[in-house]
Each structure stands twice: as C-alpha cells, then as structure tokens.
PDB file as gemmi writes it, atoms N, CA and C in Angstrom:
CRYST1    1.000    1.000    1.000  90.00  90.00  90.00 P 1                      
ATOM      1  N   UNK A   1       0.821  -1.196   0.000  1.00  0.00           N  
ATOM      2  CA  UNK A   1       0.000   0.000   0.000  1.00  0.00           C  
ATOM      3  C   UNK A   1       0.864   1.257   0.000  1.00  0.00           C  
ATOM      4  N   UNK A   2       1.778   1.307   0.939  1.00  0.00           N  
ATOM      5  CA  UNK A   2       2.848   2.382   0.845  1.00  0.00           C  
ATOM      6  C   UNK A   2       3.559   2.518  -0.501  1.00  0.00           C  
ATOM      7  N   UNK A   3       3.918   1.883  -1.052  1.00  0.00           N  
ATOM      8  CA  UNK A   3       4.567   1.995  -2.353  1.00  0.00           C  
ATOM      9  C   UNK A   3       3.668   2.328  -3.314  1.00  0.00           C  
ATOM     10  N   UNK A   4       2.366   1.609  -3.421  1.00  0.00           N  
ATOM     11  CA  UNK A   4       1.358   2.422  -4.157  1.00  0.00           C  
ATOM     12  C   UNK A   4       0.993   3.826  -4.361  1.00  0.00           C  
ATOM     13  N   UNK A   5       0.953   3.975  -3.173  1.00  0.00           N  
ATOM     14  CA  UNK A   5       0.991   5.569  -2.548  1.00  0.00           C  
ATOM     15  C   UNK A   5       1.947   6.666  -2.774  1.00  0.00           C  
ATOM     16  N   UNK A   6       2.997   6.457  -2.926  1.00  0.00           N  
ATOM     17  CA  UNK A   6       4.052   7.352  -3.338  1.00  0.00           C  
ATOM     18  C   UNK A   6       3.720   7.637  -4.796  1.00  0.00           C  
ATOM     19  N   UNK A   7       3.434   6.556  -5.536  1.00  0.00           N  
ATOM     20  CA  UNK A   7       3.030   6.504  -7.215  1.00  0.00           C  
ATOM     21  C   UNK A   7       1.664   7.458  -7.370  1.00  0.00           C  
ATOM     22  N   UNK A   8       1.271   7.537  -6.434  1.00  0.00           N  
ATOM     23  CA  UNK A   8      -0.453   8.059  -6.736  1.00  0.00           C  
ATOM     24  C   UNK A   8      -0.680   9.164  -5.856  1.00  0.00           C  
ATOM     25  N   UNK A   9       0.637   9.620  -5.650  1.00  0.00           N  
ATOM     26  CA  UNK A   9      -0.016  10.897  -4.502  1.00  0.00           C  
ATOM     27  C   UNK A   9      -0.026  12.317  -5.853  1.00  0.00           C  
ATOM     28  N   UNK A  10       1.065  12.148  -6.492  1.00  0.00           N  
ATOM     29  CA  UNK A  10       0.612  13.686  -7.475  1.00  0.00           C  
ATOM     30  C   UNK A  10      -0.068  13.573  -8.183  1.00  0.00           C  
ATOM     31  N   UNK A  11      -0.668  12.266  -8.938  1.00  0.00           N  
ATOM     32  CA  UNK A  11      -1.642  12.537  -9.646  1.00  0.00           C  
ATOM     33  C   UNK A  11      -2.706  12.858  -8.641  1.00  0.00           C  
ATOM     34  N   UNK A  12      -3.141  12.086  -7.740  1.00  0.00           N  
ATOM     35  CA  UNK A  12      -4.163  12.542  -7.176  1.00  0.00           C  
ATOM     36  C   UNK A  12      -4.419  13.752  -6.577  1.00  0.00           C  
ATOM     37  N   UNK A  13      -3.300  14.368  -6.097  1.00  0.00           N  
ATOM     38  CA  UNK A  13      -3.600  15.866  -6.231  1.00  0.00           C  
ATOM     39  C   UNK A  13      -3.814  16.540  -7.257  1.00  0.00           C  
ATOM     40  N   UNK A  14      -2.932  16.540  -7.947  1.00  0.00           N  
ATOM     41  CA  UNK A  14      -3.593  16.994  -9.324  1.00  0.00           C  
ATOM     42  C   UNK A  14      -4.989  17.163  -9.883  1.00  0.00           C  
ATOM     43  N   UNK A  15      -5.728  16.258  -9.783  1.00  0.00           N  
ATOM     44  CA  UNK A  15      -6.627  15.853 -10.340  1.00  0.00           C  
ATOM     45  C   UNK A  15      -7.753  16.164  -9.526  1.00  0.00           C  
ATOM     46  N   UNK A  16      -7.343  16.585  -7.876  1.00  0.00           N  
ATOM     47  CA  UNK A  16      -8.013  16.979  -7.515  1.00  0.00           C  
ATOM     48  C   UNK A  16      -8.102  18.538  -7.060  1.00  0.00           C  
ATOM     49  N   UNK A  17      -7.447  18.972  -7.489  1.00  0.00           N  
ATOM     50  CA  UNK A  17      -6.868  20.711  -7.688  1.00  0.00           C  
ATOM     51  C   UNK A  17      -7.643  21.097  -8.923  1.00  0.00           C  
ATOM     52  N   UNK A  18      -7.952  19.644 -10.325  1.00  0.00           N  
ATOM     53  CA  UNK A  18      -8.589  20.138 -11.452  1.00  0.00           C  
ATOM     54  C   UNK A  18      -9.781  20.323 -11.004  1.00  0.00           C  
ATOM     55  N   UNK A  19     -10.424  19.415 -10.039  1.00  0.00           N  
ATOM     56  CA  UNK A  19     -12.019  19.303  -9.750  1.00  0.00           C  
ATOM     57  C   UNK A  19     -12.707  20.095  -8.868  1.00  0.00           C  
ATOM     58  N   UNK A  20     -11.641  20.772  -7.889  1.00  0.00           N  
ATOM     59  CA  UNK A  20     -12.325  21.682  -6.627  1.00  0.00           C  
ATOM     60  C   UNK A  20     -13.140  22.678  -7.856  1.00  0.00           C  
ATOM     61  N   UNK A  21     -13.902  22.831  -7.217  1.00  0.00           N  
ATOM     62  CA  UNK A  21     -15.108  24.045  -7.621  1.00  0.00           C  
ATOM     63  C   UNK A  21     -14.693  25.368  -6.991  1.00  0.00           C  
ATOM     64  N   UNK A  22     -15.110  25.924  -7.887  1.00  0.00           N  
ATOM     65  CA  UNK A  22     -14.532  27.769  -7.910  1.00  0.00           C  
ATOM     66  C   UNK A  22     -15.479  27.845  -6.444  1.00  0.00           C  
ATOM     67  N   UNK A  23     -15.040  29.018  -5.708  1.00  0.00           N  
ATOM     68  CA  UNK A  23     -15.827  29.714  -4.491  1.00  0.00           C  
ATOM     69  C   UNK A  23     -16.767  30.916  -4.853  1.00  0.00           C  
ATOM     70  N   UNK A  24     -17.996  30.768  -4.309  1.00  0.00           N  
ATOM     71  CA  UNK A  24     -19.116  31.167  -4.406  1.00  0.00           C  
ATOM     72  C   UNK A  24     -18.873  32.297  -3.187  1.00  0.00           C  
ATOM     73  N   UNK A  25     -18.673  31.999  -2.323  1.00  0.00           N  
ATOM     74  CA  UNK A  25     -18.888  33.336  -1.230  1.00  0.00           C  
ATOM     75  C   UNK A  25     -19.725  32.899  -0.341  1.00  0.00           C  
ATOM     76  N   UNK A  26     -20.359  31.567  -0.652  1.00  0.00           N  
ATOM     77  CA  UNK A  26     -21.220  31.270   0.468  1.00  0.00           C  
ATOM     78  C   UNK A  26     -20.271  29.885   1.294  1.00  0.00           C  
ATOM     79  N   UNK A  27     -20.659  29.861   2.408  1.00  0.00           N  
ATOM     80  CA  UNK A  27     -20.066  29.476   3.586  1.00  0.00           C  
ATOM     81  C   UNK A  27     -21.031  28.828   4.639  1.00  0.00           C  
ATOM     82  N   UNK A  28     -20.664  27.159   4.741  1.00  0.00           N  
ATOM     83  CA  UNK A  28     -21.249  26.814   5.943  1.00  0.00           C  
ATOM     84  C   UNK A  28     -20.769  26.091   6.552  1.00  0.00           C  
ATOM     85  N   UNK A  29     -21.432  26.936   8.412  1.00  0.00           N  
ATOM     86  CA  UNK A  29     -20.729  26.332   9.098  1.00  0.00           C  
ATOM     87  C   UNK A  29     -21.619  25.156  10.378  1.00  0.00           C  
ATOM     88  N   UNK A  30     -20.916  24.223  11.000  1.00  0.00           N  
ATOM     89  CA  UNK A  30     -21.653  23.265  11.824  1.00  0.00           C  
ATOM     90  C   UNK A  30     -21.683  23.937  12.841  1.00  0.00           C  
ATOM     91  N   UNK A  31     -22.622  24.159  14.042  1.00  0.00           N  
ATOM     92  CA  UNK A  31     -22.210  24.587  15.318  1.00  0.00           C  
ATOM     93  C   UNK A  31     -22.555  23.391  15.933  1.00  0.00           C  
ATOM     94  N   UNK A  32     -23.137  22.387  15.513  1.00  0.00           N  
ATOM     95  CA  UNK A  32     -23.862  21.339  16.709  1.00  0.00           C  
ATOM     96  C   UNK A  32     -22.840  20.769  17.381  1.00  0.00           C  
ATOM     97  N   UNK A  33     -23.459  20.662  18.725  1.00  0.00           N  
ATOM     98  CA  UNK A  33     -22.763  20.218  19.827  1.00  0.00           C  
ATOM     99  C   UNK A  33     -22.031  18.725  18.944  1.00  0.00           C  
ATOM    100  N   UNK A  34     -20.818  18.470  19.866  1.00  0.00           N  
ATOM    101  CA  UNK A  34     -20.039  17.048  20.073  1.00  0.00           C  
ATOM    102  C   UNK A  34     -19.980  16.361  21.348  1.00  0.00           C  
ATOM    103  N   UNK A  35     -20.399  15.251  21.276  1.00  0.00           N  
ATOM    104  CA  UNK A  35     -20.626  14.347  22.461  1.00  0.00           C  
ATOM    105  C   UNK A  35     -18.900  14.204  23.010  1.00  0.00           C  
ATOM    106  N   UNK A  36     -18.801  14.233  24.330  1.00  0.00           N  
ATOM    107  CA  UNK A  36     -17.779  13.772  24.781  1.00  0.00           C  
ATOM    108  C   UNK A  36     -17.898  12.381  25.635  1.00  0.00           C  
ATOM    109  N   UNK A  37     -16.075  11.744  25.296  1.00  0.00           N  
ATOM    110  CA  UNK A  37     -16.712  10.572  26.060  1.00  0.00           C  
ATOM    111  C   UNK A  37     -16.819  10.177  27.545  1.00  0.00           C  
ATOM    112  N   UNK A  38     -16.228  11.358  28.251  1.00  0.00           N  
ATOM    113  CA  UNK A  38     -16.128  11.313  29.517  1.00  0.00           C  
ATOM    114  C   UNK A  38     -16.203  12.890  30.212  1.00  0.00           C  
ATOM    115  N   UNK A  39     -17.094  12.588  30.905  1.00  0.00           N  
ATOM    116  CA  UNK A  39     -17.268  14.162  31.845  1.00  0.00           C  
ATOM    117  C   UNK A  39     -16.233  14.915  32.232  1.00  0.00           C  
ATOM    118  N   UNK A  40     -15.442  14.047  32.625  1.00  0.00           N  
ATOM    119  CA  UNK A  40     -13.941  14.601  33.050  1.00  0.00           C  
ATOM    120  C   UNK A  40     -13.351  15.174  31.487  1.00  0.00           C  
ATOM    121  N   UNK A  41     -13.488  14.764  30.478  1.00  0.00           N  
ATOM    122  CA  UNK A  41     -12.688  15.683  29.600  1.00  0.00           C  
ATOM    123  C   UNK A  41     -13.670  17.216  28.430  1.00  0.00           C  
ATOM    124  N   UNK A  42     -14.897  17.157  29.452  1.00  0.00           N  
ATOM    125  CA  UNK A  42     -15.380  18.389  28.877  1.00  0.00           C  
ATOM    126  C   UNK A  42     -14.448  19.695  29.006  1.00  0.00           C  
ATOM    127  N   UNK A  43     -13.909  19.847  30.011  1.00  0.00           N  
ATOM    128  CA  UNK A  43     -13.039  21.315  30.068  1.00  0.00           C  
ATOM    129  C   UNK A  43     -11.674  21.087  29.140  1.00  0.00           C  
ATOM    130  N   UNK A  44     -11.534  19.967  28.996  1.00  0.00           N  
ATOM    131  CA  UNK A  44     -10.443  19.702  27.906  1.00  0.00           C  
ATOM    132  C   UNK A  44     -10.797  20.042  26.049  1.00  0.00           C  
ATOM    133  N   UNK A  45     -11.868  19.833  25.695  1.00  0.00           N  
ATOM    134  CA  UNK A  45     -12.129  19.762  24.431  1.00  0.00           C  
ATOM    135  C   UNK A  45     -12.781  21.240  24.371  1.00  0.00           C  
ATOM    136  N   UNK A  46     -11.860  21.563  23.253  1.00  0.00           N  
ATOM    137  CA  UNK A  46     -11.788  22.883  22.547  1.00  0.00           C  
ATOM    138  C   UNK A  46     -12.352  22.846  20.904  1.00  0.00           C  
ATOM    139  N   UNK A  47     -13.001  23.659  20.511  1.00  0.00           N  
ATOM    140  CA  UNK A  47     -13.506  23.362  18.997  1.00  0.00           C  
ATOM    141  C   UNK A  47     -13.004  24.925  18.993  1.00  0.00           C  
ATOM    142  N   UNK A  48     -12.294  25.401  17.292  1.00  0.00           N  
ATOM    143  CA  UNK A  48     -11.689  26.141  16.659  1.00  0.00           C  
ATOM    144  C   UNK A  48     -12.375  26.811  15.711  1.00  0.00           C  
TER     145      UNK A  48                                                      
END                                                                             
C-alpha cells in the first residue's frame, strides 16, 4: 500500500486541484454540539 501511494499521490492531487469548484462566497458552518466521552474531559475539548 505504501509503495502504491508514493506513485499516486501527485496525480491525485492533481486531479483533484482540477475538480475543486470555484468559491461562491457562500459558507457553511456546523455549530452542533459534540458528544464527549467522559465528563472529566469536557473542560479539555476545545472546537476552533
């Protein structure tokens, strides 16, 4: 798989640099909550 991968990483960028779609100006974003898995690490988890 690794060796595959080295062979197929620029085309696949490539090809996917051809396909991104131009920007519109419109923008969306998620706010919904994320479950945590333990009470103790709510003051830990930060969203950006």
């Amino acid at each position: 798989m690794l060796k595959l991968m080295k062979g197929v990483l620029v085309p696949l960028c490539s090809y996917l640099t051809y396909r991104q779609a131009r920007p519109t100006g419109i923008t969306f974003v998620d706010s919904s909550k994320i479950q945590v898995c333990h009470n103790l690490r709510i003051l830990r988890h930060q969203v950006f």
